[in-house]
C-alpha positions in Angstrom: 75.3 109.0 70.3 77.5 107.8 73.6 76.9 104.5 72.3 78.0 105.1 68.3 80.8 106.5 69.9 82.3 103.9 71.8 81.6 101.5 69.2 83.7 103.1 66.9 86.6 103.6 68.6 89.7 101.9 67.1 90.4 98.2 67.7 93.6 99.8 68.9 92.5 102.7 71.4 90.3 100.0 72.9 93.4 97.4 73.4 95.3 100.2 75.3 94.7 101.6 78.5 92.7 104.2 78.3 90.7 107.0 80.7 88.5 110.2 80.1 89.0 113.8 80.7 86.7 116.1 81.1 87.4 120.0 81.9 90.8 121.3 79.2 91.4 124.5 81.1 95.8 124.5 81.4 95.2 121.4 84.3 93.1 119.6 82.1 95.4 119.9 79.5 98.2 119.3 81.0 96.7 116.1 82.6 95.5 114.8 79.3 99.2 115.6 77.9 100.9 113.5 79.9 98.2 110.1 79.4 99.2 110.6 76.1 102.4 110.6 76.9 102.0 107.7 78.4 100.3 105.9 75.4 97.3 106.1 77.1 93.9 105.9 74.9 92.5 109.4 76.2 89.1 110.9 75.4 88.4 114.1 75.7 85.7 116.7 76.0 84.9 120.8 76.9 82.1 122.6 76.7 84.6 124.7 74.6 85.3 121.8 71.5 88.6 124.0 70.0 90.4 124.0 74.0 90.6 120.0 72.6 92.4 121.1 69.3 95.8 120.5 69.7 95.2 117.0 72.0 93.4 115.6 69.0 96.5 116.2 67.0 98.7 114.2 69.4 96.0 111.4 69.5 93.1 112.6 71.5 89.6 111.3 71.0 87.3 114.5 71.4 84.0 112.7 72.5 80.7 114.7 70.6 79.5 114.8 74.2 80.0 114.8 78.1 77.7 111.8 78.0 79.9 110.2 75.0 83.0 110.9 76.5 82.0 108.8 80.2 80.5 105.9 78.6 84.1 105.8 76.6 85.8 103.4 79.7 85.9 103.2 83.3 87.9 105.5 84.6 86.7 109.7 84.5 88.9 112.8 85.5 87.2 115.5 86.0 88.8 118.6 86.2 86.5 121.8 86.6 86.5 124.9 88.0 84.3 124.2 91.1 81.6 121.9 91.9 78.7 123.5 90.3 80.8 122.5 87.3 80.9 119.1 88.3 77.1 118.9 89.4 76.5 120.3 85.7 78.5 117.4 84.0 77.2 114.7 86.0 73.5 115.4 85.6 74.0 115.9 81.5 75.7 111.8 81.9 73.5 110.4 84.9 72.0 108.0 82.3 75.3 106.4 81.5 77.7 106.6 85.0 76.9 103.7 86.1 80.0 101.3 87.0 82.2 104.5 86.1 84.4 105.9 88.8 84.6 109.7 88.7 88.4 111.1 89.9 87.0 113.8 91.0 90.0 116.5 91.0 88.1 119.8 91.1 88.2 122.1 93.9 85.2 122.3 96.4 84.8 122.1 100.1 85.1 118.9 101.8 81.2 118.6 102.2 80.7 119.3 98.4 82.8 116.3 97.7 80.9 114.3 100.2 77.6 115.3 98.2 78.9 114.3 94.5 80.4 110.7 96.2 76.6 110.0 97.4 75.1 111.6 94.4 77.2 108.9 92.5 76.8 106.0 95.0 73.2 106.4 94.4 73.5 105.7 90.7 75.8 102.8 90.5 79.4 104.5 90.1 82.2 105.7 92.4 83.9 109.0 93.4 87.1 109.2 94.6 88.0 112.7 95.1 91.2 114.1 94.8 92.9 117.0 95.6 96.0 118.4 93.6 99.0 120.2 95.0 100.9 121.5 92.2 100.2 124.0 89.1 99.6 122.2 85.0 103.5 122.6 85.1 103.8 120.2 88.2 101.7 117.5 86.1 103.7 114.0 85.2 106.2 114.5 87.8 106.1 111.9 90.5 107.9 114.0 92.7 104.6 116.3 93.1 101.2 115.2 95.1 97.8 114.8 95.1 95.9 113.9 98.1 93.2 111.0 97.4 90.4 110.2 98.9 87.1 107.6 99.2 86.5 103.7 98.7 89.9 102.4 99.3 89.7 99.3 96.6 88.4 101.9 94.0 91.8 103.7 94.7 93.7 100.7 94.7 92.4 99.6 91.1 93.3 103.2 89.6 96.1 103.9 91.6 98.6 103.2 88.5 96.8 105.5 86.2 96.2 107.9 88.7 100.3 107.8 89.7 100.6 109.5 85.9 99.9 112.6 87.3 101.5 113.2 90.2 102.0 110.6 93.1 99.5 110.0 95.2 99.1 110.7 98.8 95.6 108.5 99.9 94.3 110.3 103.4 91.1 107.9 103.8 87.3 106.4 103.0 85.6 110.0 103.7 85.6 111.5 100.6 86.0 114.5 102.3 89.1 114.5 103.4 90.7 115.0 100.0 89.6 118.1 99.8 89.9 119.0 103.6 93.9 118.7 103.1 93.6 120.4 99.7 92.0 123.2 101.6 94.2 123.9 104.5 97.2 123.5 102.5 95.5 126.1 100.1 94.7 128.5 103.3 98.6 128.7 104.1 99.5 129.3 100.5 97.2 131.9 99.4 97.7 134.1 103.1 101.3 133.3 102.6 101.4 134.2 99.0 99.2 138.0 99.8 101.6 138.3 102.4 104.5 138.6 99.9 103.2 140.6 97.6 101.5 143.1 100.7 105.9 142.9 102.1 106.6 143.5 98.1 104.6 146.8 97.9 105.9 148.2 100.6 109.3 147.4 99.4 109.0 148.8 96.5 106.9 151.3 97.6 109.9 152.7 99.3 112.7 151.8 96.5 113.4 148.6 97.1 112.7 146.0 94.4 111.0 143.2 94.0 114.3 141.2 93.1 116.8 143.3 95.6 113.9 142.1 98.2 113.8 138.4 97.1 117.1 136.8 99.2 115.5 138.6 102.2 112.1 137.5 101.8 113.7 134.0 101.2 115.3 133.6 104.6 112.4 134.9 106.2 110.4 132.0 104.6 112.7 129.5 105.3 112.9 130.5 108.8 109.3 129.3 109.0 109.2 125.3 109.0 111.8 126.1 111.9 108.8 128.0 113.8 106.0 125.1 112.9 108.4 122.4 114.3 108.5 123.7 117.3 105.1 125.0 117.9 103.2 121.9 116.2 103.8 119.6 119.4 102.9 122.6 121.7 99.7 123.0 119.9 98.8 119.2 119.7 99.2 119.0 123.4 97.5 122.9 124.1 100.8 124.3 125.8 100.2 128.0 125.1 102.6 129.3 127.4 104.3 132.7 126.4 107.8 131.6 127.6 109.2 132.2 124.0 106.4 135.0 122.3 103.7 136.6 123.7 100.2 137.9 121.8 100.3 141.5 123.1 104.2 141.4 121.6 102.8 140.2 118.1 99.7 142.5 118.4 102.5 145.9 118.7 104.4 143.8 115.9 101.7 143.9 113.6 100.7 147.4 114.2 104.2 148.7 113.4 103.8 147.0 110.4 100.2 148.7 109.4 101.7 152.0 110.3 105.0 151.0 108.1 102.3 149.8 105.1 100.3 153.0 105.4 103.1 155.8 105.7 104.4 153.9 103.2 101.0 154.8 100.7 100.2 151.4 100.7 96.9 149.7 101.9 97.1 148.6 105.7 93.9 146.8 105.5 95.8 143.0 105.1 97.8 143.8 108.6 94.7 145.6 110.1 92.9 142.4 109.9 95.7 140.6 111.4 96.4 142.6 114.2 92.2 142.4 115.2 92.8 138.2 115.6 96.0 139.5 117.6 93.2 142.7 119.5 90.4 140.1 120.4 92.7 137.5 122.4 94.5 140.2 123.9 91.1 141.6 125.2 90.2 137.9 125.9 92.9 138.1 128.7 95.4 135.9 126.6 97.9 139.2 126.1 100.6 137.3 128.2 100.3 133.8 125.8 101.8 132.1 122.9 100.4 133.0 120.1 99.3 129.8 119.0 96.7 130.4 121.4 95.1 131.8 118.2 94.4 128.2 116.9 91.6 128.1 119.8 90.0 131.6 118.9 90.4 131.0 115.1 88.3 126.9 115.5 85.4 128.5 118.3 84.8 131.0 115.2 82.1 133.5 116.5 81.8 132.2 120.1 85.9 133.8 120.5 84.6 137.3 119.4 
């Protein structure tokens, strides 16, 4: 069927550029979108066939098949939930991936990349793994990023039709490291993001709205790229010195705030969990340190507790 496929494909769609992709949740979508946009020859394919409904009707080609839709051309976008996802497409088109290279943008850890670049290596085709920094609405803009990752001449080759996504930020061979920067950036914006809405609740908790809270929330926020400037070097070089904070100072901090969240009717269990990071380096001895001292507790893991 890949075969019958890919024969019949328009003399046209096959004189154009052209890629696959696979996964049409709203990134999907919107990454397909804009390759048509780009007069791009795009195939297409979800497990769910009507997600491709209104691609086909700009000029989509929804493939019958995973398997149909690789053996289309080269170059494969993959955007799925996870990497069990990916894992299950890949073994449904292992008999055609050879000589294909897999853009792997689907979020994983860094190791789970690592294992679907060797799984692919092993069968003839290439993985570069990539790791997206923006939402579906952030898609076609070159002013956003995605962090790319493995064989340097397989990003090299795709780098134009990757660049109609988002620019492209390449961190390395180790197809890991993609999704290493993916991941840290994803740690600060998710606890940043629960930290809003934890302030939010409280605010409003106690009468004050969402939008009254915003400008003050918003110079708290900005204040914050101030704070990693100066701290960054500091870190890099281990200089924990409490000459301008101190961790017993943000462990009383912290507290106030659980007491605030909780007299407030609102669950303390987000600055609870804080102020035990803040508890167990105080304990440690390291009350009269930077806080950043934290970095050392948080990378031993277990060994810190």
């Amino acid at each position: 069927m890949s075969v019958e496929f890919s024969v019949g494909l328009s003399a046209e769609r096959q004189s154009k550029a052209s890629v696959t992709v696979i996964g049409l949740g709203p990134m999907g979508q919107a990454m397909a979108g804009v390759y048509l946009d780009a007069g791009y020859a795009v195939t297409v394919w979800n497990r769910t066939a009507a997600r491709a409904d209104e691609l086909v009707a700009r000029g989509a080609e929804l493939a019958p098949s995973a398997e149909a839709a690789v053996a289309a051309g080269e170059l494969v976008v993959l955007s799925l939930t996870d990497y069990d996802a990916v894992f299950a497409v890949l073994e449904s088109v292992e008999a055609v991936v050879a000589g294909k290279v897999i853009a792997n943008l689907s979020s994983d850890t860094p190791e789970r990349a690592r294992e679907a670049a060797r799984w692919l290596a092993e069968r003839g085709a290439g993985h570069l793994t990539g790791g997206v920094q923006v939402p579906p609405s952030g898609i076609g803009s070159p002013e956003s990023s995605t962090f790319y990752s493995g064989p340097v001449e397989l990003f090299r080759r795709h780098r134009t039709a990757l660049e109609v996504l988002t620019g492209t930020d390449y961190r390395g061979d180790d197809p890991g490291l993609a999704q290493l920067y993916y991941q840290i950036q994803m740690d600060l914006f998710w606890s940043s993001m629960v930290g809003y809405l934890h302030a939010t609740a409280i605010a409003e908790a106690n009468g004050i709205s969402a939008e009254e809270f915003l400008p003050y929330l918003s110079s708290t926020a900005a204040s914050l790229p101030g704070f990693q400037a100066f701290y960054a070097p500091r870190i890099a070089a281990g200089d924990h010195r409490g000459d301008v904070d101190r961790l017993a100072m943000g462990l009383a901090s912290v507290e106030h705030v659980r007491q605030t969240a909780e007299a407030s009717g609102v669950d303390g269990a987000l600055p609870a969990l804080l102020a035990e990071a803040f508890r167990r380096g105080v304990e440690a001895g390291d009350g009269a340190a930077s806080v950043t001292t934290l970095v050392g507790r948080f990378r031993a893991g277990s060994r810190a507790r």
